[in-house]
N, C-alpha and C positions, 0 to 999 in steps of 0.2 A: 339642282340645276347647275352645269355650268357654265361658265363666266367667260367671256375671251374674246379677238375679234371677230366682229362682224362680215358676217357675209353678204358684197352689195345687194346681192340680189332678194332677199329680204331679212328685216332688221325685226326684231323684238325687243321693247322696253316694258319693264316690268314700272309700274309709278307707285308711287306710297298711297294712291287714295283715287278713288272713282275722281274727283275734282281736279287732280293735277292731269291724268289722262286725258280728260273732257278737254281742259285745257290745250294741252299739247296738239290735238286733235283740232280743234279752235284756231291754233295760230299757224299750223298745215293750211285750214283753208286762206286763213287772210294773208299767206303770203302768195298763194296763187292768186287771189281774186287781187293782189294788187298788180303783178307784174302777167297775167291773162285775161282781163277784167269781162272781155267777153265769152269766155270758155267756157263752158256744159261740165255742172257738177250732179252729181246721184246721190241723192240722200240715203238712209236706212232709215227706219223707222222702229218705235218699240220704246223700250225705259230706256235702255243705254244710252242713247243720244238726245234723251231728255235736257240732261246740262247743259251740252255743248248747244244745243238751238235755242235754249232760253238765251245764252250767252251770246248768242249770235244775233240775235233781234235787238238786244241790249245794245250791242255794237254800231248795228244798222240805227238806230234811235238816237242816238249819240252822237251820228254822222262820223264815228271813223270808221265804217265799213261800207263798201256800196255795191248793191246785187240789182243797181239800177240796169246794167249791161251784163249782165250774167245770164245765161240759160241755167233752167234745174230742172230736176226729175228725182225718179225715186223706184226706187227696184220693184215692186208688186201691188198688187190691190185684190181684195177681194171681191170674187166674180159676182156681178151683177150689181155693185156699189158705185155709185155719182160720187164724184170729186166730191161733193157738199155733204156729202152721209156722216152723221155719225156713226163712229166707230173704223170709219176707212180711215187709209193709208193717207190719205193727202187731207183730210182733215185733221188728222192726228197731226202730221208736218205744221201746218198752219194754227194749230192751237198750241205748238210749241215755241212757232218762229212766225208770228202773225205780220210780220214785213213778208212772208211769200205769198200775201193775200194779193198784195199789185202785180207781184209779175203773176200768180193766177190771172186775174186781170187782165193784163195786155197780152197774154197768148206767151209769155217767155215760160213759164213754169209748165211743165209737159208731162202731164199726169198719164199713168199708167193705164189703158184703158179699159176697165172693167166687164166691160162686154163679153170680152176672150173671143172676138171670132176671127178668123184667120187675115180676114182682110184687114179688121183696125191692129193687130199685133204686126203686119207686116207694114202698114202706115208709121206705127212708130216705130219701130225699127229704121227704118227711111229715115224717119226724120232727123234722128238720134244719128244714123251714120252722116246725114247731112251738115250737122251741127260736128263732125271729127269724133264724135262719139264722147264719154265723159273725160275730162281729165282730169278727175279725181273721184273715185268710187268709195263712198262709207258703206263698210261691210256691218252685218253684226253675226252671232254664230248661235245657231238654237242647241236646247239640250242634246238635240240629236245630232247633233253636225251639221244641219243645214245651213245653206247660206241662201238670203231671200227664202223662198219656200219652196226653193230646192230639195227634198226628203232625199233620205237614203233610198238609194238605188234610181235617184236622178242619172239622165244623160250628161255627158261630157258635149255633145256638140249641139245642146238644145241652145235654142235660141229664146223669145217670149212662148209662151204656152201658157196654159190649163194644168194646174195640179192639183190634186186631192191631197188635202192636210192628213199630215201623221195623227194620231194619236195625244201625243204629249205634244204638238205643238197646238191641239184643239184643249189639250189640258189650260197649256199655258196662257190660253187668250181669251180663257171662261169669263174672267173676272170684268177683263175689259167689255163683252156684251151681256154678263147678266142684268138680269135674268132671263133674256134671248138667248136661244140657242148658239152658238159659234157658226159661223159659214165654213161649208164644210170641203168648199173649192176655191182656189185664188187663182189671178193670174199673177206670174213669176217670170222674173229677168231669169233666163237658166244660164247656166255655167258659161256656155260662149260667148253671152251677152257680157257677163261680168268680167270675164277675163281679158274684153278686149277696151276695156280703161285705160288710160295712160299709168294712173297710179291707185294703187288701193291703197286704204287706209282700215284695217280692223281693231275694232274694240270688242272686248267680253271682261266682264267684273262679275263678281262673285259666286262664290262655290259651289253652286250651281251651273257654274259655265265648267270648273276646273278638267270633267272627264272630258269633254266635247273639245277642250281648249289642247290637250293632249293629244286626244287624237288626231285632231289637225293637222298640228308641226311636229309628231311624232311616229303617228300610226302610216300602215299603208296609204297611198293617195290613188284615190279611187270613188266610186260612186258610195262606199260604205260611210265615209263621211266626205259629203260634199264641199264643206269649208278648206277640206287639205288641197282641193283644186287651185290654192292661192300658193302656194310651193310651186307650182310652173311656171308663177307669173313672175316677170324682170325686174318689174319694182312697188314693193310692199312696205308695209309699215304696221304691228302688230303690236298692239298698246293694249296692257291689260295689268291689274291689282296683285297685289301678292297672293288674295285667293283664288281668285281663277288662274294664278301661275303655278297654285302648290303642286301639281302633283307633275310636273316638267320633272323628267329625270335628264336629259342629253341634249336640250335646247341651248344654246347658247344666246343670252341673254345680258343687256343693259339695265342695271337701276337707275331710273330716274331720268 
């Protein structure tokens, strides 16, 4: 990899440990949520952001964080899944960060709507552009390049949709409903939706991310890996371990 100034328009730090990332990642949102305290954040969902939302409820529990005035959301769901299901997307959120249980609650927390039919994806859209859309979007990035469940050969100016899961990302989501089958459709923030954030923040650990993490800031940007669609955007943040960084040849990159 090499080493050298940053370029503002997105920044790469490589951290010594899933924990400092999580971290780092942690104290991006608590300095928005102090100085935007009403502002619309986008979660991710998955193991990656396991840490940082334990730590984040920790925070909220403790009273030095407060998501009393925040708006939140969260990039996808699978189709045909209630906020309250196991094994969705917004239960997953809440069994990590169980302070998003109240704003579920009072209507601030803005779940993705499972349904997929044209009218409730264009309700949330509305809503979400209503709200200034996020100002801070947590990304993660699947073996394949995807971002949200976005697959290779996703649209560039999709907006919510209906997708049919890859392959390896029904491999990778086995565990979390067996011994039920994997749902084999989601709905998905698509590329226009994510890109039109104020700020992204991406995280991928471990070397199992490292090909996908390549391709990204490396390879062509295009629908072959959906995640390299965050190179167009103005301001990024791309925090990731020394092994999903190994195999960066020409990235230029921050330790730590």
């Amino acid at each position: 990899m090499k080493t050298g100034p940053l370029s503002a328009k997105l920044v790469v730090r490589v951290m010594p440990s899933v924990v400092a990332a999580s971290q780092v990642a942690l104290e991006e949102l608590q300095a928005l949520l102090t100085t935007e305290p009403r502002a619309l954040y986008s979660f991710a969902t998955g193991a990656t952001y396991q840490t940082m939302l334990l730590s984040l409820h920790r925070l909220v529990v403790d009273g030095r964080v407060s998501l009393a005035t925040s708006y939140v959301t969260h990039l996808d769901e699978y189709l045909g899944f209630a906020p309250d299901q196991r094994g969705g997307m917004v239960h997953e959120l809440c069994a990590a960060c169980p302070s998003m249980l109240s704003l579920l609650r009072r209507g601030t927390f803005l779940p993705v709507p499972g349904v997929g039919s044209k009218t409730a994806l264009a309700q949330h859209e509305a809503r979400l552009l209503q709200l200034h859309l996020p100002r801070l979007q947590f990304l993660g990035i699947g073996r394949n390049g995807h971002i949200a469940f976005n697959e290779p050969g996703a649209l560039h100016s999709q907006g919510f949709h209906v997708t049919k899961l890859a392959a390896t990302t029904l491999q990778d989501a086995a565990a979390r409903f067996a011994p039920a089958a994997v749902p084999t459709h989601a709905v998905t923030a698509g590329p226009a939706s994510i890109l039109s954030a104020k700020r992204l923040l991406m995280c991928a650990f471990g070397l199992g991310k490292a090909a996908a993490v390549r391709a990204m800031l490396e390879g062509p940007i295009g629908p072959e890996c959906p995640a390299a669609w965050i190179r167009q955007h103005p301001d990024v943040l791309v925090l990731l371990d020394p092994l999903s960084a190994s195999q960066l040849q020409n990235t230029v990159v921050v330790h730590g």
